[in-house]
N, C-alpha and C positions, 0 to 999 in steps of 0.2 A: 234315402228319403223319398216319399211317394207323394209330393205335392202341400199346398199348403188348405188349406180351407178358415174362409171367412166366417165368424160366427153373429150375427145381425137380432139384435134385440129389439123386437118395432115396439112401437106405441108408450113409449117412455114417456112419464108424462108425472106429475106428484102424486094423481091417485092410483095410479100403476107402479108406484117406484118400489113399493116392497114387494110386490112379484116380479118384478124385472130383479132385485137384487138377488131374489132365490132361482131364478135362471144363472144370473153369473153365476153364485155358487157352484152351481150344477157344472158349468162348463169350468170354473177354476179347483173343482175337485178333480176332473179329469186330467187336467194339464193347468198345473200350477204356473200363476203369473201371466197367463193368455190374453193377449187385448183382448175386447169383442166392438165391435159397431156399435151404440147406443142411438136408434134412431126414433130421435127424441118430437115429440108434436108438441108445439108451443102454446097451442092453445085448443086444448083438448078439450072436444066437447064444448064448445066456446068459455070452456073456464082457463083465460090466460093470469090466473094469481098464482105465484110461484112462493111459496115458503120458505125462509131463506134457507134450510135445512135442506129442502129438497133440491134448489140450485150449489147449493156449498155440496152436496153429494157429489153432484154431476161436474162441478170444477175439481174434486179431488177427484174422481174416474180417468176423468181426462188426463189430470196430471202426471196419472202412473202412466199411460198410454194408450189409455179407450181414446177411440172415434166418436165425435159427436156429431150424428148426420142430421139435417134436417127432413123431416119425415110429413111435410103437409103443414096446414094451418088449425086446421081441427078435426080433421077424422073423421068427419061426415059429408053424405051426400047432402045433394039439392034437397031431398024431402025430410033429413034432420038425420037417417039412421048412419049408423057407425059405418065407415066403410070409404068408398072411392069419393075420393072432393075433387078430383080434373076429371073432365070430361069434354066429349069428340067436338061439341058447339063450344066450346070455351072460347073467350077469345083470350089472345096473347097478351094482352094488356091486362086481363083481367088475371090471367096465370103471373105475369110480374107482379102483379099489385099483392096477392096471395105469398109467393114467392120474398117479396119484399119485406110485408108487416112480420114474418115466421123468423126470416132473417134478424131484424133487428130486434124483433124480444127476444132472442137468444144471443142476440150480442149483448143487449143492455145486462143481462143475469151472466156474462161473461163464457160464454158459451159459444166463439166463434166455429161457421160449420160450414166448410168449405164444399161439401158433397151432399146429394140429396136424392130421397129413395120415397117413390110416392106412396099415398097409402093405400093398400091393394094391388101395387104395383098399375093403379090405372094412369097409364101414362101417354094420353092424348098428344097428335105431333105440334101442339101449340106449346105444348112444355118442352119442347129442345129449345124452341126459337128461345122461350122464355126464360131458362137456364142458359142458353150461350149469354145471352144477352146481356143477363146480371153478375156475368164472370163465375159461375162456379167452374172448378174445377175437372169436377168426375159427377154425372149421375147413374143412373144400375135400374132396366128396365127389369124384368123375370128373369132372364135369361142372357141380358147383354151387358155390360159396363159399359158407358161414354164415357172419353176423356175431352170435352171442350167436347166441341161441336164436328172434329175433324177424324179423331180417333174412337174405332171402338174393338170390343173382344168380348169373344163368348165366355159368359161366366153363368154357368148351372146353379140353379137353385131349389136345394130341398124345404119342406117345412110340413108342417101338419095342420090340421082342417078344425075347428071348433064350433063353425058360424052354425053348422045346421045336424041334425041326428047321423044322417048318412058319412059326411064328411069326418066328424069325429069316432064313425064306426072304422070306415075303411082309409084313412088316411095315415097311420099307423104303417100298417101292411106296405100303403103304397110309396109312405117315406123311402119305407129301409130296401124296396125295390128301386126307386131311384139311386138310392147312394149308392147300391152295385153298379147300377145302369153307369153310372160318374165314377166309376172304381179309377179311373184312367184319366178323366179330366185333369191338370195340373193345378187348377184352383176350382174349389167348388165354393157354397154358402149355402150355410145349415139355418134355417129364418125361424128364430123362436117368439111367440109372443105370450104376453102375460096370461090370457083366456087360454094359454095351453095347459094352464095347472088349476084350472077351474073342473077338470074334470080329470076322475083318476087314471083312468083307461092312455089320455092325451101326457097327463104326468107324469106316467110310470116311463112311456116311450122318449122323453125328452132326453130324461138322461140314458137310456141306448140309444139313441141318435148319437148324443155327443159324446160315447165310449166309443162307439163304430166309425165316426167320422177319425178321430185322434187316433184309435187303434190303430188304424192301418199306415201310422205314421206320417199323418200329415200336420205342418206347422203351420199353430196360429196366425194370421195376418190380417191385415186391414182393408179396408179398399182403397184406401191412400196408396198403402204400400204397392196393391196391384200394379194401380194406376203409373207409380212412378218406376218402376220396374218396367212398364209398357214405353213411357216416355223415352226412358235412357235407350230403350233398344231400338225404338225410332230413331232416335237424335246420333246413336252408332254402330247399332249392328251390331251388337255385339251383348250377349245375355249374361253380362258378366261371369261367375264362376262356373256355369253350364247350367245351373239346377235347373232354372225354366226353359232351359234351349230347346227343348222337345214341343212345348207350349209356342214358342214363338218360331218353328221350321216349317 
């Protein structure tokens, strides 16, 4: 086996949920039965009304074995567009408060979420303090997993481009040059989001990403699982059956 890769579905939300379901598709037509991340925003767009259809989706997701990450509070900046909500001035109090309301309207819809993945990956240092603080678990900057506020591991991430003409031209290309670049990494994440099947060019590449990621035999996993896989080999030294031994020497 050559590694596992995380598969991370952002901006999950009711009015996104039936293009997030044809991204799983995509990823469980390649590898049947595959968790993936669900990183779901509670109140997207400031519309936190949940249908109960669309939260009984995301409780029967979870129950096979998806992740449900919490992904921001509404997907917007300060000036209202889609995009990075923490930023460098934030204060920390104002990231718990954010942090807080996401939290508990995904518990109240049964949706507890231990882990949390910002959106745009904008992740200001007022949000560690602000995540140790509230007890999660694991958060995942671009590039890095945190476990708690103590432990962390480089974890690569691929994804593709939609926001702008150039990004959706050249982002394609420069995925499937990344996933060579990580041919060797032992855990990557492949970051798909629903605007990637908004255009065909971005569509077509989804699912060869997630043939090229699986093809080369790596298994499904979560960020949970990374996560406790790091813990135990903290806690003894010892990588259990070797698979990741190579990752953690």
């Amino acid at each position: 086996m050559s590694g596992a890769a995380i598969i991370s579905i952002h901006d999950v939300a009711p009015d996104t949920l039936s293009a997030c379901e044809q991204l799983r598709d995509v990823v469980q037509t390649a590898m049947d039965d595959a968790p993936v991340s669900l990183l779901v925003v509670p109140n997207y767009h400031g519309d936190g009304s949940w249908p109960d259809r669309a939260a009984a989706r995301l409780r029967e997701l979870q129950s096979v074995g998806d992740e449900v990450v919490l992904h921001g509070w509404e997907h917007r900046d300060a000036t209202g567009r889609d995009g990075a909500e923490f930023f460098r001035s934030m204060t920390v109090a104002t990231a718990a408060d954010l942090l807080r309301r996401g939290r508990c309207l995904l518990q109240g819809l049964g949706l507890p979420a231990t882990g949390f993945i910002a959106p745009a990956y904008a992740h200001p240092p007022c949000l560690h303090r602000a995540l140790a603080d509230a007890g999660f678990d694991w958060w995942a900057t671009r590039g890095v997993l945190h476990i708690g506020a103590r432990h962390q591991q480089c974890l690569p991430s691929v994804g593709l481009g939609a926001s702008t003409p150039l990004k959706r031209r050249l982002s394609p290309s420069v995925a499937r040059a990344a996933a060579v670049l990580y041919r060797r990494a032992p855990v990557i994440r492949l970051d798909l989001h629903p605007a990637d099947l908004q255009h065909p060019r971005l569509g077509r590449a989804v699912g060869l990403l997630v043939e090229r990621v699986f093809g080369s035999g790596r298994e499904p996993v979560r960020h949970v699982d990374v996560a406790r896989w790091i813990m135990e080999y903290r806690a003894t030294g010892s990588a259990g059956d070797g698979t990741w031994r190579r990752w953690f020497d």
